[in-house]
N, C-alpha and C positions, 0 to 999 in steps of 0.2 A: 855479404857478412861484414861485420865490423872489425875493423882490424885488430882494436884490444882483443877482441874473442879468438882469433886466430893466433895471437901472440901465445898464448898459452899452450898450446902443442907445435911449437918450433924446438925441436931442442938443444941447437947449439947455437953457433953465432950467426948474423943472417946470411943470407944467400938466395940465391934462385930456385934453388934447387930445394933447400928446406923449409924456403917460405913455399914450393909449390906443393909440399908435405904434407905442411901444415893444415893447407888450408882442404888437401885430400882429407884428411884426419878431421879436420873441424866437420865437415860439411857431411859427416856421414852423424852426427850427433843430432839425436831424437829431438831434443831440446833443444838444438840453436835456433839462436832467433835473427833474420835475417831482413838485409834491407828491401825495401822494393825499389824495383831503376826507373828512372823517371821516365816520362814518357816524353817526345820530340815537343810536344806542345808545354808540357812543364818547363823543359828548358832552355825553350825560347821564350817564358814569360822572366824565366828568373834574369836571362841575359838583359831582357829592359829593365828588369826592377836594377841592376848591377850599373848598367850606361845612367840609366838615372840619375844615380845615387852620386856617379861621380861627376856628372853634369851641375848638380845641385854642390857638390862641394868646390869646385871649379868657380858656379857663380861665388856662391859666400868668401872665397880665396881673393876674386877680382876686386869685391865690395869694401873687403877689408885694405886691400892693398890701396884703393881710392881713398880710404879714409885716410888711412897712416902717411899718403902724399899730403892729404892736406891739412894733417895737423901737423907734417913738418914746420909747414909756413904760417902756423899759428890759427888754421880755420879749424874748429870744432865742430861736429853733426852730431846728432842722437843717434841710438844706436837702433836704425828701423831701416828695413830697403826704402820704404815711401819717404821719410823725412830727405833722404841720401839724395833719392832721384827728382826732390821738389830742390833740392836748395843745390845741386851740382847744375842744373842748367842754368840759375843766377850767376852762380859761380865764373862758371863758365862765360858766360855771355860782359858780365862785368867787366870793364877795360882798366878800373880802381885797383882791382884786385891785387895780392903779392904773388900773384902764379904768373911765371915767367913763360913765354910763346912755347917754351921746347917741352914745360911741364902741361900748359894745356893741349900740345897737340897728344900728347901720351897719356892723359885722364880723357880725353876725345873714343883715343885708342881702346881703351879700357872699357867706356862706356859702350862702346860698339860690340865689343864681344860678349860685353854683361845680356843687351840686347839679345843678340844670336845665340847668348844660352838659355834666356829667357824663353825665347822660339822652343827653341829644343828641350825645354824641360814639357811647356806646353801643350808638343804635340806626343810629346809619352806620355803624359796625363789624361789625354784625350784617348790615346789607342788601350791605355787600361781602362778607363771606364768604357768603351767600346767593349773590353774583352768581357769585363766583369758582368755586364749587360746580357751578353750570349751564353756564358756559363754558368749551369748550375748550380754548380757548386756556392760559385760569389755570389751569386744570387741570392740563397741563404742563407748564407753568412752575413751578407748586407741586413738580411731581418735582426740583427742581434745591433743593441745599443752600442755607439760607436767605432763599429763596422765598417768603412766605405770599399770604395772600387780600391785603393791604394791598401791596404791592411786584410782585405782579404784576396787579391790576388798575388800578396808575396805568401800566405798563410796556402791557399791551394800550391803553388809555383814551388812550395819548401815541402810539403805532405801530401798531395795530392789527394784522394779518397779521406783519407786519414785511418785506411784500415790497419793500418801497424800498431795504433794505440788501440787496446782491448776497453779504455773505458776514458773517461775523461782526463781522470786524474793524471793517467799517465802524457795525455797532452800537456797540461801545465807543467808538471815537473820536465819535461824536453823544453819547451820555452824559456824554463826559469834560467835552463844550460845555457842555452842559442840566442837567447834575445831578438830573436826573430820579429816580432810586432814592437820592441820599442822603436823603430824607426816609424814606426804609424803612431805616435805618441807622442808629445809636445813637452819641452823641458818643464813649460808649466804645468803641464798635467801631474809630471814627476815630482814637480818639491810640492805642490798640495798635498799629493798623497803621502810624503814625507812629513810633513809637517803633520797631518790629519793621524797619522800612527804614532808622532811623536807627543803631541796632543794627549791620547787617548792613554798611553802609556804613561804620563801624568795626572790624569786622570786617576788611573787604578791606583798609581803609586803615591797618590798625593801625602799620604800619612808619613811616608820616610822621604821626606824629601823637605831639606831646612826652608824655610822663607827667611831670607835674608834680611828684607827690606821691614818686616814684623819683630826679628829680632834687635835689629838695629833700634825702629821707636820706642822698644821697650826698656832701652838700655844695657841689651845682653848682647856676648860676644857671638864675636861675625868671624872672627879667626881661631882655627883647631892647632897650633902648635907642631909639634912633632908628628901626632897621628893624622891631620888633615894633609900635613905637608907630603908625606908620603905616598898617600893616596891620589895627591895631586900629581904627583912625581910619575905615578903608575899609569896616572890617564894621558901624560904626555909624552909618555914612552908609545903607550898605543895609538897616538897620533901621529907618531914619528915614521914616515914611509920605509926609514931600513933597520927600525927597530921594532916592529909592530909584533906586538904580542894577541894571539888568536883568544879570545874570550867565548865560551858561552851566555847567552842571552841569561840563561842564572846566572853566571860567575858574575858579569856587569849591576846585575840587579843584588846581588849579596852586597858587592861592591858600595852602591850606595847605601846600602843600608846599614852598613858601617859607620860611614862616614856623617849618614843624618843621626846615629847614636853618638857621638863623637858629639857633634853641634850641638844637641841637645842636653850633653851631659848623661847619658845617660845608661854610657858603655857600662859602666863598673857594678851597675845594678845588673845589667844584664848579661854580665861575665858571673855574677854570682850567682845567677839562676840557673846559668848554664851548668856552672862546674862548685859545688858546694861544699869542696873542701879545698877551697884559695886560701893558701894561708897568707898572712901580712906583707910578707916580701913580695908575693907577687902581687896584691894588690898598691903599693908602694912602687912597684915598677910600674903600673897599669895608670898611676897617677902621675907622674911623672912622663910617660907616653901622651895624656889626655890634656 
Protein backbone atom coordinates (compact mmCIF):
# COMPACT_ATOMS: atom_id res chain seq x y z
CA UNK A 1 0.00 0.00 0.00
CA UNK A 2 0.89 3.57 -0.36
CA UNK A 3 2.04 5.24 2.47
CA UNK A 4 -0.23 8.50 1.87
CA UNK A 5 -3.25 5.91 2.14
CA UNK A 6 -2.23 4.57 5.35
CA UNK A 7 -1.65 8.01 6.74
CA UNK A 8 -5.04 8.64 7.06
CA UNK A 9 -6.10 5.97 9.74
CA UNK A 10 -3.02 6.55 12.06
CA UNK A 11 -4.36 8.61 14.73
CA UNK A 12 -2.04 10.27 16.82
CA UNK A 13 1.57 10.82 16.56
CA UNK A 14 3.73 8.18 14.88
CA UNK A 15 4.98 5.22 16.10
CA UNK A 16 5.39 1.54 15.77
CA UNK A 17 2.68 0.58 17.05
CA UNK A 18 0.08 2.95 15.48
CA UNK A 19 1.70 2.87 12.14
CA UNK A 20 1.23 -1.14 12.66
CA UNK A 21 -2.69 -0.10 13.17
CA UNK A 22 -2.86 1.76 10.73
CA UNK A 23 -1.87 -0.13 8.14
CA UNK A 24 -4.20 -3.28 9.96
CA UNK A 25 -7.05 -0.74 9.37
CA UNK A 26 -6.06 0.37 5.89
CA UNK A 27 -5.64 -3.10 4.45
CA UNK A 28 -9.02 -4.34 5.53
CA UNK A 29 -10.65 -1.46 2.94
CA UNK A 30 -12.70 -2.90 0.09
CA UNK A 31 -11.32 -0.14 -1.87
CA UNK A 32 -7.75 0.22 -1.38
CA UNK A 33 -5.68 0.15 -3.98
CA UNK A 34 -2.43 -1.45 -3.56
CA UNK A 35 1.06 -1.72 -4.89
CA UNK A 36 2.52 -4.77 -6.64
CA UNK A 37 6.27 -5.94 -5.29
CA UNK A 38 8.57 -6.18 -7.83
CA UNK A 39 9.81 -9.23 -8.80
CA UNK A 40 13.83 -10.31 -8.31
CA UNK A 41 14.30 -9.71 -12.02
CA UNK A 42 12.46 -6.16 -11.95
CA UNK A 43 15.10 -5.15 -9.50
CA UNK A 44 18.01 -6.19 -10.73
CA UNK A 45 17.13 -4.37 -14.01
CA UNK A 46 16.30 -1.25 -12.12
CA UNK A 47 19.75 -1.62 -10.21
CA UNK A 48 21.60 -1.33 -13.73
CA UNK A 49 19.29 1.23 -15.12
CA UNK A 50 20.63 3.11 -11.34
CA UNK A 51 24.74 2.12 -11.70
CA UNK A 52 24.27 3.43 -15.12
CA UNK A 53 22.81 6.42 -14.65
CA UNK A 54 25.63 7.26 -12.40
CA UNK A 55 28.31 5.97 -14.54
CA UNK A 56 27.03 8.23 -17.17
CA UNK A 57 27.03 11.26 -14.67
CA UNK A 58 30.55 10.39 -13.50
CA UNK A 59 31.62 10.30 -17.19
CA UNK A 60 29.95 14.03 -17.95
CA UNK A 61 31.53 15.26 -14.37
CA UNK A 62 35.22 14.03 -15.68
CA UNK A 63 34.49 15.79 -19.25
CA UNK A 64 33.54 18.81 -17.61
CA UNK A 65 36.30 18.97 -15.09
CA UNK A 66 38.99 18.40 -18.37
CA UNK A 67 37.51 21.21 -19.97
CA UNK A 68 37.45 23.79 -17.08
CA UNK A 69 41.41 22.67 -16.63
CA UNK A 70 41.90 23.73 -19.84
CA UNK A 71 40.21 26.69 -20.15
CA UNK A 72 41.95 27.71 -17.09
CA UNK A 73 45.13 28.03 -19.25
CA UNK A 74 43.33 29.78 -21.98
CA UNK A 75 42.42 26.41 -24.28
CA UNK A 76 38.72 26.51 -25.44
CA UNK A 77 36.66 23.19 -26.87
CA UNK A 78 33.20 22.98 -28.16
CA UNK A 79 30.85 21.65 -26.23
CA UNK A 80 30.73 17.69 -27.70
CA UNK A 81 32.49 14.39 -26.19
CA UNK A 82 33.92 13.89 -29.92
CA UNK A 83 35.26 17.46 -30.51
CA UNK A 84 36.88 17.09 -26.44
CA UNK A 85 38.55 13.69 -27.39
CA UNK A 86 39.87 14.82 -31.21
CA UNK A 87 41.52 17.97 -29.95
CA UNK A 88 42.74 16.61 -26.03
CA UNK A 89 45.08 14.06 -27.71
CA UNK A 90 46.74 17.27 -29.77
CA UNK A 91 46.70 18.80 -26.77
CA UNK A 92 48.21 16.51 -25.14
CA UNK A 93 50.83 15.29 -27.36
CA UNK A 94 51.83 19.12 -28.05
CA UNK A 95 55.13 20.03 -26.29
CA UNK A 96 54.04 24.19 -27.27
CA UNK A 97 51.33 23.83 -25.27
CA UNK A 98 50.73 26.14 -21.75
CA UNK A 99 49.87 22.83 -19.81
CA UNK A 100 52.38 22.39 -17.35
CA UNK A 101 54.01 18.35 -16.88
CA UNK A 102 51.96 18.06 -13.46
CA UNK A 103 48.64 19.26 -15.34
CA UNK A 104 49.21 16.94 -18.18
CA UNK A 105 49.85 13.93 -16.15
CA UNK A 106 46.27 14.61 -14.37
CA UNK A 107 44.14 15.36 -17.66
CA UNK A 108 46.28 11.77 -18.73
CA UNK A 109 44.62 10.69 -15.44
CA UNK A 110 41.27 11.92 -16.23
CA UNK A 111 41.23 10.70 -19.53
CA UNK A 112 41.87 7.05 -18.46
CA UNK A 113 38.96 6.99 -16.32
CA UNK A 114 36.72 8.73 -18.86
CA UNK A 115 37.89 5.65 -20.85
CA UNK A 116 36.94 2.85 -18.21
CA UNK A 117 33.61 4.56 -17.80
CA UNK A 118 33.21 4.53 -21.32
CA UNK A 119 33.83 0.46 -21.03
CA UNK A 120 31.38 0.43 -18.27
CA UNK A 121 28.61 2.49 -19.75
CA UNK A 122 29.14 0.03 -22.82
CA UNK A 123 28.84 -3.01 -21.42
CA UNK A 124 25.36 -2.07 -19.48
CA UNK A 125 24.12 -1.01 -22.78
CA UNK A 126 24.90 -4.09 -24.23
CA UNK A 127 23.45 -6.43 -21.16
CA UNK A 128 20.15 -4.17 -21.67
CA UNK A 129 19.74 -4.68 -25.17
CA UNK A 130 20.47 -8.46 -24.45
CA UNK A 131 17.67 -8.24 -21.79
CA UNK A 132 15.32 -6.25 -23.98
CA UNK A 133 15.83 -8.80 -26.65
CA UNK A 134 14.69 -11.97 -24.50
CA UNK A 135 11.82 -10.13 -22.82
CA UNK A 136 8.51 -9.70 -23.94
CA UNK A 137 7.47 -7.31 -22.70
CA UNK A 138 10.45 -4.79 -24.26
CA UNK A 139 9.95 -6.42 -27.06
CA UNK A 140 6.72 -4.77 -27.65
CA UNK A 141 7.31 -1.83 -26.41
CA UNK A 142 10.20 -1.64 -28.87
CA UNK A 143 7.21 -1.91 -31.68
CA UNK A 144 6.06 1.64 -30.47
CA UNK A 145 7.88 4.88 -32.21
CA UNK A 146 10.90 5.78 -30.25
CA UNK A 147 10.98 3.05 -27.99
CA UNK A 148 14.50 1.26 -27.61
CA UNK A 149 16.05 -1.44 -25.36
CA UNK A 150 17.06 1.71 -22.98
CA UNK A 151 13.31 3.29 -22.35
CA UNK A 152 11.52 0.32 -22.33
CA UNK A 153 13.51 -1.72 -19.95
CA UNK A 154 13.51 1.14 -17.32
CA UNK A 155 9.60 1.44 -18.30
CA UNK A 156 9.06 -2.61 -17.59
CA UNK A 157 12.01 -2.50 -14.41
CA UNK A 158 9.58 0.74 -12.89
CA UNK A 159 5.72 -1.18 -13.73
CA UNK A 160 6.32 -4.34 -14.69
CA UNK A 161 3.07 -6.01 -16.35
CA UNK A 162 1.58 -2.70 -16.02
CA UNK A 163 -1.61 -4.30 -14.60
CA UNK A 164 -1.96 -1.53 -11.70
CA UNK A 165 -3.15 0.98 -14.52
CA UNK A 166 -6.81 -0.07 -15.32
CA UNK A 167 -6.42 1.97 -18.75
CA UNK A 168 -3.84 4.05 -20.35
CA UNK A 169 -4.61 7.24 -19.12
CA UNK A 170 -3.68 6.38 -15.86
CA UNK A 171 -0.20 5.38 -17.15
CA UNK A 172 0.58 8.92 -18.44
CA UNK A 173 -0.73 10.79 -15.59
CA UNK A 174 2.00 8.39 -13.19
CA UNK A 175 4.81 9.35 -15.71
CA UNK A 176 3.72 12.85 -15.80
CA UNK A 177 4.58 12.42 -11.56
CA UNK A 178 7.79 10.18 -11.97
CA UNK A 179 9.44 11.26 -15.10
CA UNK A 180 10.42 7.96 -15.43
CA UNK A 181 11.05 7.93 -19.60
CA UNK A 182 12.48 11.57 -19.56
CA UNK A 183 15.85 9.98 -19.14
CA UNK A 184 15.16 7.99 -22.48
CA UNK A 185 14.73 11.54 -24.01
CA UNK A 186 17.11 14.01 -25.26
CA UNK A 187 17.24 17.72 -23.98
CA UNK A 188 16.65 18.35 -27.81
CA UNK A 189 13.81 16.40 -28.16
CA UNK A 190 12.50 18.62 -24.92
CA UNK A 191 12.83 22.22 -26.18
CA UNK A 192 11.39 21.21 -29.80
CA UNK A 193 8.55 20.13 -28.14
CA UNK A 194 8.64 23.24 -26.13
CA UNK A 195 8.94 25.48 -28.53
CA UNK A 196 6.33 23.39 -30.98
CA UNK A 197 3.53 24.14 -28.01
CA UNK A 198 4.85 27.48 -27.70
CA UNK A 199 4.50 27.94 -31.41
CA UNK A 200 1.00 26.70 -31.67
CA UNK A 201 -0.24 28.64 -28.60
CA UNK A 202 0.68 31.79 -30.84
CA UNK A 203 -0.77 30.50 -33.36
CA UNK A 204 -4.37 30.33 -31.71
CA UNK A 205 -3.65 33.44 -29.83
CA UNK A 206 -2.35 35.43 -32.54
CA UNK A 207 -5.22 38.11 -32.40
CA UNK A 208 -4.23 39.37 -28.81
CA UNK A 209 -0.94 39.48 -28.98
CA UNK A 210 0.77 43.17 -30.10
CA UNK A 211 3.44 42.91 -33.01
CA UNK A 212 5.65 45.22 -31.90
CA UNK A 213 7.83 45.50 -34.81
CA UNK A 214 4.15 46.51 -37.10
CA UNK A 215 3.38 48.99 -34.53
CA UNK A 216 6.63 50.65 -34.56
CA UNK A 217 6.57 51.12 -38.95
CA UNK A 218 3.48 52.40 -38.36
CA UNK A 219 4.39 55.10 -36.24
CA UNK A 220 2.35 53.92 -33.02
CA UNK A 221 3.36 53.44 -29.54
CA UNK A 222 5.46 50.31 -28.43
CA UNK A 223 5.23 51.45 -24.69
CA UNK A 224 1.81 51.01 -22.33
CA UNK A 225 2.83 53.40 -19.31
CA UNK A 226 1.50 52.62 -15.97
CA UNK A 227 -0.92 49.69 -17.08
CA UNK A 228 1.96 47.72 -19.23
CA UNK A 229 4.27 48.49 -16.52
CA UNK A 230 2.47 46.62 -14.04
CA UNK A 231 1.82 43.74 -15.94
CA UNK A 232 5.45 43.68 -16.58
CA UNK A 233 6.12 43.85 -12.86
CA UNK A 234 3.59 40.70 -12.42
CA UNK A 235 5.55 38.55 -15.15
CA UNK A 236 8.75 39.28 -13.30
CA UNK A 237 7.56 38.41 -10.13
CA UNK A 238 6.56 34.96 -11.65
CA UNK A 239 10.01 34.55 -12.92
CA UNK A 240 11.35 35.22 -9.66
CA UNK A 241 12.40 31.68 -8.06
CA UNK A 242 11.35 32.87 -4.24
CA UNK A 243 8.57 34.96 -5.34
CA UNK A 244 6.80 32.82 -7.94
CA UNK A 245 3.26 33.37 -8.21
CA UNK A 246 1.19 29.91 -9.34
CA UNK A 247 -0.97 31.10 -12.39
CA UNK A 248 -3.56 29.11 -14.20
CA UNK A 249 -3.06 28.53 -18.05
CA UNK A 250 -6.35 31.01 -18.03
CA UNK A 251 -5.14 33.46 -15.63
CA UNK A 252 -1.73 33.69 -17.89
CA UNK A 253 -3.92 33.88 -21.05
CA UNK A 254 -6.39 36.71 -19.51
CA UNK A 255 -3.10 38.18 -18.60
CA UNK A 256 -2.23 38.89 -22.05
CA UNK A 257 -5.09 39.78 -23.19
CA UNK A 258 -5.10 42.70 -21.19
CA UNK A 259 -2.16 43.83 -21.82
CA UNK A 260 -2.56 43.25 -26.01
CA UNK A 261 -5.97 45.68 -25.20
CA UNK A 262 -3.75 48.11 -23.41
CA UNK A 263 -1.19 48.15 -26.72
CA UNK A 264 -3.90 48.56 -28.84
CA UNK A 265 -5.72 51.12 -27.08
CA UNK A 266 -8.33 49.51 -26.78
CA UNK A 267 -9.16 48.80 -23.01
CA UNK A 268 -11.60 51.77 -22.43
CA UNK A 269 -13.97 50.47 -25.37
CA UNK A 270 -13.86 47.45 -23.88
CA UNK A 271 -14.42 48.38 -20.11
CA UNK A 272 -17.56 49.94 -21.57
CA UNK A 273 -18.94 46.99 -22.87
CA UNK A 274 -18.19 45.34 -20.09
CA UNK A 275 -19.63 47.57 -17.45
CA UNK A 276 -22.29 50.24 -19.05
CA UNK A 277 -22.77 52.31 -16.34
CA UNK A 278 -18.89 53.78 -16.04
CA UNK A 279 -19.37 57.00 -15.09
CA UNK A 280 -16.59 59.85 -15.98
CA UNK A 281 -14.42 59.47 -13.08
CA UNK A 282 -13.69 56.25 -13.65
CA UNK A 283 -13.21 56.33 -17.08
CA UNK A 284 -10.63 59.45 -16.26
CA UNK A 285 -8.84 57.03 -14.00
CA UNK A 286 -9.00 54.28 -16.65
CA UNK A 287 -7.06 56.99 -18.86
CA UNK A 288 -4.77 57.91 -16.85
CA UNK A 289 -3.94 53.99 -16.10
CA UNK A 290 -3.68 53.50 -20.12
Amino acid sequence: MAAQFVKTFRKSNKNDYLEAEAIAEAVQRPTMRFVPIKTDDQLDLQALHRVRDRWVARRTAVMNQIRGFLIERGITIRKDPSHLTTQLRGILEDADSLLSGRLRLLILDLKHEWNELDKRIENSNAELQRIAKQDDACHRLMEIPGFGPLVSTALVAAIGNGITFRKGRELSAWLSQTGSLDEGVSTEAKALRTIRDFGNYIADNQAFIPDYGDRHRNGERISSAFAESAVNQLVSRRMIKHQQMHWTKRGAHLLLQVRAQVMNGDLRQTFRRWYPGMNAASEDSLSRAA
